[in-house]
C-alpha positions as CSV (number, residue, x, y, z in Angstrom):
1,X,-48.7,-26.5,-82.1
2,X,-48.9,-23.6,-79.4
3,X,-51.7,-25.6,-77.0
4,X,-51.1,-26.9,-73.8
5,X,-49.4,-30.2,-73.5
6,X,-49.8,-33.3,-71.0
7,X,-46.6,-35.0,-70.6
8,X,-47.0,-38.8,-69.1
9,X,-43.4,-40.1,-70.3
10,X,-41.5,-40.5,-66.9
11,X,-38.4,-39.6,-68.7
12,X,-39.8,-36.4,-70.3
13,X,-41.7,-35.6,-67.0
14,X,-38.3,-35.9,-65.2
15,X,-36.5,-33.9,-67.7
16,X,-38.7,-30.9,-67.9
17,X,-39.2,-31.0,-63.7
18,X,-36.3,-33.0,-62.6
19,X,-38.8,-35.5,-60.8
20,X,-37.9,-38.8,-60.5
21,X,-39.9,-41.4,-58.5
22,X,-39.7,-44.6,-57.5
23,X,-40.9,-46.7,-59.8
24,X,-41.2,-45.2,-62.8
25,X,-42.7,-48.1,-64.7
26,X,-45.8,-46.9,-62.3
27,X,-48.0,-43.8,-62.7
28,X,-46.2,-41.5,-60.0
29,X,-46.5,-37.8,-62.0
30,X,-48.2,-36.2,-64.6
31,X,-46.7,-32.8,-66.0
32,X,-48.6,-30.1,-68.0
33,X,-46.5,-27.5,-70.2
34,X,-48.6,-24.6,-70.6
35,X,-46.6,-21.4,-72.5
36,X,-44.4,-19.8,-70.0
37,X,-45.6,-22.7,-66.8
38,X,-45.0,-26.4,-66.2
39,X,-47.3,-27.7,-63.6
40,X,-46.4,-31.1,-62.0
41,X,-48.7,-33.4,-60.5
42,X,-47.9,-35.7,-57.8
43,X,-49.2,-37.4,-54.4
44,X,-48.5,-36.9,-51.0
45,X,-45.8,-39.6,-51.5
46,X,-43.9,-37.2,-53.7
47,X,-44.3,-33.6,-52.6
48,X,-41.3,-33.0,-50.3
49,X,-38.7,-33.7,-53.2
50,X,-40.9,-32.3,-55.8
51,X,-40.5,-29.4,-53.5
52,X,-37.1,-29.5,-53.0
53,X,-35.9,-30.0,-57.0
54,X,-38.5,-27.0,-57.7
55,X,-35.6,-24.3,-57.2
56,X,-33.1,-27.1,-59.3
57,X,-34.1,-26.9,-62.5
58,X,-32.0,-25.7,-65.1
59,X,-34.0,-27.4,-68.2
60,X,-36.4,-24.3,-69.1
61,X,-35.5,-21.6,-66.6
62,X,-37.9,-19.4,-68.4
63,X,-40.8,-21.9,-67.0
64,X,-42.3,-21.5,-63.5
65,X,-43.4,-24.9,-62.0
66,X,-46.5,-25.0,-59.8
67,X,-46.5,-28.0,-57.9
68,X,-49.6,-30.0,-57.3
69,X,-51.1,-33.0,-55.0
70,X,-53.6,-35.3,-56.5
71,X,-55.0,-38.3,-54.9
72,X,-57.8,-40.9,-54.9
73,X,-60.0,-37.6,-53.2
74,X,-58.7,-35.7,-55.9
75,X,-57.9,-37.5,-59.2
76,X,-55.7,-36.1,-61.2
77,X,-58.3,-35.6,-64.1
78,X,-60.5,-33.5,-62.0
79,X,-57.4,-31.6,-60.7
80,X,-56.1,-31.2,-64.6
81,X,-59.4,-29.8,-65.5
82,X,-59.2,-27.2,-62.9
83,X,-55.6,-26.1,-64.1
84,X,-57.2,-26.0,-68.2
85,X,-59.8,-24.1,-67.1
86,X,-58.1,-21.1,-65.3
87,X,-55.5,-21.1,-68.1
88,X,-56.2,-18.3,-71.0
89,X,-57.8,-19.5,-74.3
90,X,-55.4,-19.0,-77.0
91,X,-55.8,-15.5,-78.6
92,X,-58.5,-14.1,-76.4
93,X,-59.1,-13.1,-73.2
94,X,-61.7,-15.9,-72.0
95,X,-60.5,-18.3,-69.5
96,X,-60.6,-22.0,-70.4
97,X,-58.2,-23.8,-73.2
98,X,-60.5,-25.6,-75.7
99,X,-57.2,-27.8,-76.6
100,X,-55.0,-30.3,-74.9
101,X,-51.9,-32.1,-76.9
102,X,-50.9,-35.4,-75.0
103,X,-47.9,-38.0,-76.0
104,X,-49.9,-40.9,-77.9
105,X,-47.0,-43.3,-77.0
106,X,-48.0,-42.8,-72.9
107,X,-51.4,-42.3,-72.1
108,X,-53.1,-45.4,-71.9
109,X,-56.6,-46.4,-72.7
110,X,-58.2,-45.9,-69.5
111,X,-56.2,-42.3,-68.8
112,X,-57.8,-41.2,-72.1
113,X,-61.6,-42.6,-71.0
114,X,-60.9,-40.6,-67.9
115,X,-59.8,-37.5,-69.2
116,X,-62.8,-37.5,-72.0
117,X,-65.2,-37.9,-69.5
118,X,-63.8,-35.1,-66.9
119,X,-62.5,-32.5,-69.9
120,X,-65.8,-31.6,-71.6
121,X,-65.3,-29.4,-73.8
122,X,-61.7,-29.8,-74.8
123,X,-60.7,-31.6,-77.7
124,X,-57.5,-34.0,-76.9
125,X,-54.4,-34.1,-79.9
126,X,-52.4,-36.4,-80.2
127,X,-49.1,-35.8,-80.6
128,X,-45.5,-37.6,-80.8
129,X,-41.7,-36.8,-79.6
130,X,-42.8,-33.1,-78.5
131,X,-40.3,-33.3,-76.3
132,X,-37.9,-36.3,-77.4
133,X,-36.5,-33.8,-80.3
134,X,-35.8,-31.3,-78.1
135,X,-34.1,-34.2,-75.8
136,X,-31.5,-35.3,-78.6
137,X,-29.3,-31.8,-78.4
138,X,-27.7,-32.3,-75.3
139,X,-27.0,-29.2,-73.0
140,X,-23.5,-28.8,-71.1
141,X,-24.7,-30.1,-68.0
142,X,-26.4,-33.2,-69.4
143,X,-22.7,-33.7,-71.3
144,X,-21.0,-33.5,-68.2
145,X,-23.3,-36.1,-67.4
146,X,-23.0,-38.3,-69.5
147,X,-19.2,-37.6,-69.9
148,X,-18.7,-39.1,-66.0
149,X,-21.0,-42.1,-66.5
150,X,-18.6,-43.0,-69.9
151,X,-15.3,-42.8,-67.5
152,X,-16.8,-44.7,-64.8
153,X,-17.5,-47.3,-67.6
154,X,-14.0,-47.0,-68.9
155,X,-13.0,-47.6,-65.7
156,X,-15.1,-50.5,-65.1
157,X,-13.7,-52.1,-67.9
158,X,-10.5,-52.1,-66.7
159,X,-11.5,-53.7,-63.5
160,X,-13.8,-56.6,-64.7
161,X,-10.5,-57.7,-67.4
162,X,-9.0,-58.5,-63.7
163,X,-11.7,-61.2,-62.9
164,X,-11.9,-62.6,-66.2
165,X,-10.6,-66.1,-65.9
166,X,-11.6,-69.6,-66.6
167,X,-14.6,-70.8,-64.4
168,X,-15.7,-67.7,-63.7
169,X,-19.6,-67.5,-64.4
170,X,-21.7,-65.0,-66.5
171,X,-23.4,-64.2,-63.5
172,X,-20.0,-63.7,-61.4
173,X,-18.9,-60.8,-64.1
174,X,-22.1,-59.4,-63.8
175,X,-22.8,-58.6,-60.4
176,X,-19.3,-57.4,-60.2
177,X,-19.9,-54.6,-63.1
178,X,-23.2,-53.7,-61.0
179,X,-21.0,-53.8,-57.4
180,X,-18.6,-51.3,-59.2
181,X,-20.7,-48.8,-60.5
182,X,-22.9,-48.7,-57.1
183,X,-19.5,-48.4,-55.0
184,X,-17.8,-45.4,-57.7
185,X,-21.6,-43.3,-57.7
186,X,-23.7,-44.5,-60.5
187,X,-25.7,-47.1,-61.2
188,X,-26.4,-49.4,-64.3
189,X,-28.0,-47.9,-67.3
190,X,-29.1,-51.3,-68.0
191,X,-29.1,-54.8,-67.2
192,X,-25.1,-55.7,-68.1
193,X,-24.9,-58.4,-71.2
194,X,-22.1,-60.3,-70.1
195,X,-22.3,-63.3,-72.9
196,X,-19.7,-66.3,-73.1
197,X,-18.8,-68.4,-76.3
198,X,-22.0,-69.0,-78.5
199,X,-24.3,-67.1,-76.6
200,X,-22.4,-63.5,-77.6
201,X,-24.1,-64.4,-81.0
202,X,-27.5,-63.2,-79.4
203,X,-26.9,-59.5,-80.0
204,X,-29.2,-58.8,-76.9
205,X,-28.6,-62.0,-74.8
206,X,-31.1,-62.4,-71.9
207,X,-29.1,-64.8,-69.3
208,X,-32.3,-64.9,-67.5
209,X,-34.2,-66.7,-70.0
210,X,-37.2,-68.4,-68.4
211,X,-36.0,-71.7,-70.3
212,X,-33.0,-71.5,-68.0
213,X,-32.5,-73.4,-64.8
214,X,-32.5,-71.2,-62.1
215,X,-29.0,-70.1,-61.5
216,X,-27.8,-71.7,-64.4
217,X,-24.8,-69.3,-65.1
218,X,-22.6,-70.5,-68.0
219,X,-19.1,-70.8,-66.7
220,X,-16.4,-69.8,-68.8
221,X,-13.7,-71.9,-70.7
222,X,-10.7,-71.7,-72.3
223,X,-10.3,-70.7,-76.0
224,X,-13.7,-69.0,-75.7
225,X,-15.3,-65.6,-76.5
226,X,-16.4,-63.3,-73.9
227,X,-18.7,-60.2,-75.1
228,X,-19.3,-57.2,-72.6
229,X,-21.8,-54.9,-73.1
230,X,-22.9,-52.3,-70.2
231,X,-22.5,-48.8,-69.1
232,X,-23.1,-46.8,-66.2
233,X,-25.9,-44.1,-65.1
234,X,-24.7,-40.9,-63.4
235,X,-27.4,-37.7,-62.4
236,X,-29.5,-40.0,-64.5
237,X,-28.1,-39.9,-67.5
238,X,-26.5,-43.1,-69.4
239,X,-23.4,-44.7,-70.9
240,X,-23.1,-47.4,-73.5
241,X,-20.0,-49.6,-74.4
242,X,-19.6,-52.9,-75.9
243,X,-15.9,-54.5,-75.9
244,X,-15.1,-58.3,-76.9
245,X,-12.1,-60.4,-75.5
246,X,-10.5,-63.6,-76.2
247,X,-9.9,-66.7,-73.6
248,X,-6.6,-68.7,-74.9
249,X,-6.3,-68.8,-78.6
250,X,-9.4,-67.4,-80.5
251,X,-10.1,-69.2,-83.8
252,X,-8.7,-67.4,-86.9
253,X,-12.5,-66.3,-88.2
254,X,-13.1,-64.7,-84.9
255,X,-10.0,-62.6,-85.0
256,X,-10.9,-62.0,-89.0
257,X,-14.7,-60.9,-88.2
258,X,-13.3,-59.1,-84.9
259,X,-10.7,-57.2,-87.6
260,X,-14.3,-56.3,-90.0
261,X,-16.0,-55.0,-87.5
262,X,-13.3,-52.7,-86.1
263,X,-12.5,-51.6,-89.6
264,X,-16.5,-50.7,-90.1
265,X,-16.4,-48.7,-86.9
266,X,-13.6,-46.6,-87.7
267,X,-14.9,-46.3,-91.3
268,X,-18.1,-45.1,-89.9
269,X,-16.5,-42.8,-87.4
270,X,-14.3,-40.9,-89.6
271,X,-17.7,-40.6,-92.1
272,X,-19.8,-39.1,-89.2
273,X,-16.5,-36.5,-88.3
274,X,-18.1,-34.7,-91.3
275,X,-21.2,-34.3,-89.3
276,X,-19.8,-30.9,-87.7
277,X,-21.5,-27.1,-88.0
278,X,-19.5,-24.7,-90.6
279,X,-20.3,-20.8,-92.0
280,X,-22.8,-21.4,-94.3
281,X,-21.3,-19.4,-97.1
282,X,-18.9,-22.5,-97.1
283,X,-19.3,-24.7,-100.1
284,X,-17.5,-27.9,-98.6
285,X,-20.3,-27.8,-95.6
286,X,-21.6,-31.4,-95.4
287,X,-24.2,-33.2,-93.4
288,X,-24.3,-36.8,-92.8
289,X,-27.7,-39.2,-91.9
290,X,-27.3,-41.6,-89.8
291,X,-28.6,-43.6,-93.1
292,X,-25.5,-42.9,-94.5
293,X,-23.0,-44.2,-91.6
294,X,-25.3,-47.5,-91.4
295,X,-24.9,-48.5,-95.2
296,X,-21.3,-47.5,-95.0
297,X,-20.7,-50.1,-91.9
298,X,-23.1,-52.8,-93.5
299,X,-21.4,-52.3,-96.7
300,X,-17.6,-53.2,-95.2
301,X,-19.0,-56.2,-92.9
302,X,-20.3,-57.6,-96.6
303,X,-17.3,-56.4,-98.7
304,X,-15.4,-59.3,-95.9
305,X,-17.8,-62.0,-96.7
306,X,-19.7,-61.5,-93.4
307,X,-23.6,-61.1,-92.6
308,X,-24.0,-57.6,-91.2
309,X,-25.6,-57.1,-87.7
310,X,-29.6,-57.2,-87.3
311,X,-29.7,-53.8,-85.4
312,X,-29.2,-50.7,-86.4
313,X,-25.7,-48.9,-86.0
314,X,-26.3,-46.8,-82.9
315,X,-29.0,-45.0,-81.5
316,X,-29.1,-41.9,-79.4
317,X,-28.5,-42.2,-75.4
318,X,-29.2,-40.0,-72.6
319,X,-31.7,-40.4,-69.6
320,X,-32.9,-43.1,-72.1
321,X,-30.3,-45.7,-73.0
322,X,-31.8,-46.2,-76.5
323,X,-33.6,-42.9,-77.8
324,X,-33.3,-40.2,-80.9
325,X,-31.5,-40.3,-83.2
326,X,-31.2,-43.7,-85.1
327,X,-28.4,-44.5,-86.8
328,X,-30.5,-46.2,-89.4
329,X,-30.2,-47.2,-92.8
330,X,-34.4,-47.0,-92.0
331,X,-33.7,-43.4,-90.8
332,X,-32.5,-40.3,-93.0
333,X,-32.3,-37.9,-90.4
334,X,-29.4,-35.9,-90.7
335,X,-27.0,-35.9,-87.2
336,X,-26.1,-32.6,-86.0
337,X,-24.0,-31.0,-83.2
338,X,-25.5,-31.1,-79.6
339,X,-26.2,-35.3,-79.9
340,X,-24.6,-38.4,-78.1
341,X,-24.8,-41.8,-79.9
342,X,-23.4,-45.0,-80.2
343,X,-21.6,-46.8,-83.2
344,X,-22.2,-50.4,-82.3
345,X,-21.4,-52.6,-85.6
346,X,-21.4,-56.5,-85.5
347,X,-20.8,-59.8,-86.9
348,X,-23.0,-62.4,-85.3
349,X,-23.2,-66.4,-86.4
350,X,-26.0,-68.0,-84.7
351,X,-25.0,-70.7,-82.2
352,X,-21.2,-70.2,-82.6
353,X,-20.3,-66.5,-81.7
354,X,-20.9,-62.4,-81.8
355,X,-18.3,-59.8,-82.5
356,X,-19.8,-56.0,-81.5
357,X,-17.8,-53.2,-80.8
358,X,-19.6,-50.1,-79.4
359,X,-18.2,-46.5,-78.8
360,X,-20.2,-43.4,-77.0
361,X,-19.8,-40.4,-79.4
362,X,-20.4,-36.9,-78.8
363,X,-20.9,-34.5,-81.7
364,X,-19.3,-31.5,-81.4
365,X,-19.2,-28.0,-83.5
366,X,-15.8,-28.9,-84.8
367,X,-15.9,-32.4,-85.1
368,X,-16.5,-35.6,-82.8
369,X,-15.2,-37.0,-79.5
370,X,-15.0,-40.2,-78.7
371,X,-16.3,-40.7,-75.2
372,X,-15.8,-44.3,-74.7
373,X,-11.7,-44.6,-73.9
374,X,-11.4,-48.5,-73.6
375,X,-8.5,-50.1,-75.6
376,X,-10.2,-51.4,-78.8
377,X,-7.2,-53.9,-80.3
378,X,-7.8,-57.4,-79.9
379,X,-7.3,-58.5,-76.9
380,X,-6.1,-62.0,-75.5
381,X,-6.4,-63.1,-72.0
């Protein structure tokens, strides 16, 4: 679809631009990719840095940005309409596009009402992950990214298995996963899941819970189960890891599910080492879904008498922490060279305990590389 296209996603906006406000959960930019020109819209809060990344950007060197200031004089519908109408119609020489694409899963209700009412004349097409696929093939500096963020997590690692000790709290280990990151350059990619004993069987455990007491941090205990899941941010762009550790002597089915679900990551790693580019006029070329690796990993946690995990096996990561692809048994999309995932199986028993282990995995032309470094035998503290 060759029309112009509104962009509204903060995390597309800032990877076509490089803008970043500060709080992106707010309306802070709007960006319009027209053909050969991207056209960012911003207020007066904004227009120094938007200035200053203009002559950064490295994502579509073949665009020129424009760079324009919208505010409650000047909406940012009336402002966009000015911009559609000086643009050229597609295959002629008028002025005026008669077609505007937007992201479906951004605009909200009242953006739309507004832009009907100020865009006469132009139909408005919805449209969905325009710029998400172009997002999952990662370019060299988004690697390098992304590469630093996985070491600082690596290194992390090491430092939190120092503070791990009976009474610590949930809370404790947190903060000092967050106070690390923030004093080696990066920040969290999200909130860290630091979960002791029976809650680690909550594969996304929310210590904040509003039917918690207020600083109600479990502390930990001996013989017990600690599961760590966290990663750091660096140039914006995310890390993922999950590790699990043992307090005293572990019970024997914890060591047992701990031993099915490293088995079913390495079975699914050396499935998705396939997923790499050869000469076509090879006959042993194969692709592999992320389907595929998902039913493989389910498939061994069952085989050991165990229910398999309630998520899917990975999902892509970059500025987003959870974005394409999905290692899904739900998704046949075929992996190719370029993307960074996770590989994240698990064994979870409500109320008594959660085994994950979660790698970040780059796929290369001639194979895979694990980026995630962190010592994945079981470990007893």
């Amino acid at each position: 679809m060759n029309i112009p296209l509104l962009i509204t996603t903060p995390t597309n906006i800032r990877y076509l631009t490089g803008f970043t406000g500060a709080a992106p959960e707010e309306r802070e930019a709007y960006c319009l990719l027209a053909q050969n020109d991207l056209y960012l819209f911003t207020n007066a809060l904004y227009i120094e840095s938007a200035i200053n990344i203009k002559s950064q950007i490295s994502n579509l060197k073949q665009n020129k940005i424009q760079i324009l200031e919208i505010s409650r004089e000047n909406p940012f519908a009336i402002e966009l309409s000015r911009v559609l109408k000086s643009l050229p119609l597609q295959g002629s020489t008028f002025k005026g596009v008669n077609k505007l694409g937007f992201e479906e899963n951004s605009l909200t209700v009242l953006e739309y009402n507004k832009l009907t009412r100020e865009l006469k004349g132009i139909t408005l097409i919805p449209t969905q992950n325009r710029v998400e696929e172009m997002r999952m093939i990662k370019r060299d500096d988004e690697i390098a990214s992304i590469k630093k963020a996985a070491q600082i997590t690596d290194q992390c690692y090491d430092f939190i298995l120092k503070k791990i000790q009976p009474g610590v709290t949930e809370s404790d280990i947190a903060w000092e996963i967050e106070s690390f990151f923030r004093k080696h350059g990066a920040t969290t990619a999200f909130s860290p899941i630091v979960a002791f004993g029976k809650n680690s069987s909550q594969p996304h455990y929310n210590p904040y819970s509003i039917t918690k007491k207020p600083f109600d941090s479990p502390s930990l205990k001996n013989n017990d189960v600690i599961l760590l899941d966290f990663g750091a941010r660096v140039n914006g762009y995310c890390a993922d890891m999950t590790r699990v550790v043992f307090i005293g002597k572990p019970k024997d089915e914890w060591i047992r599910a701990y031993h099915s679900v490293l088995e079913a990551q390495k079975k699914a790693l050396l499935a998705m080492k396939k997923c790499y580019h050869v000469p076509l006029h090879d006959s042993k070329s194969v692709s592999i879904s992320g389907a595929a690796l998902d039913r493989a990993a389910r498939k061994h946690i069952e085989d050991a008498s165990f229910s398999p995990y309630p998520h899917s096996l990975g999902h892509g990561v970059g500025l987003d922490i959870h974005e394409s692809p999905r290692l899904s048994v739900k998704n046949d999309e075929l992996l190719t060279p370029g993307m960074v995932c996770t590989v994240e199986p698990g064994v979870y028993v409500e109320g008594q305990y959660g085994i994950r282990i979660e790698d970040l995995v780059f796929l290369r032309n001639d194979g895979i590389e694990i980026l995630s470094k962190s010592n994945k035998d079981v470990l007893l503290l």
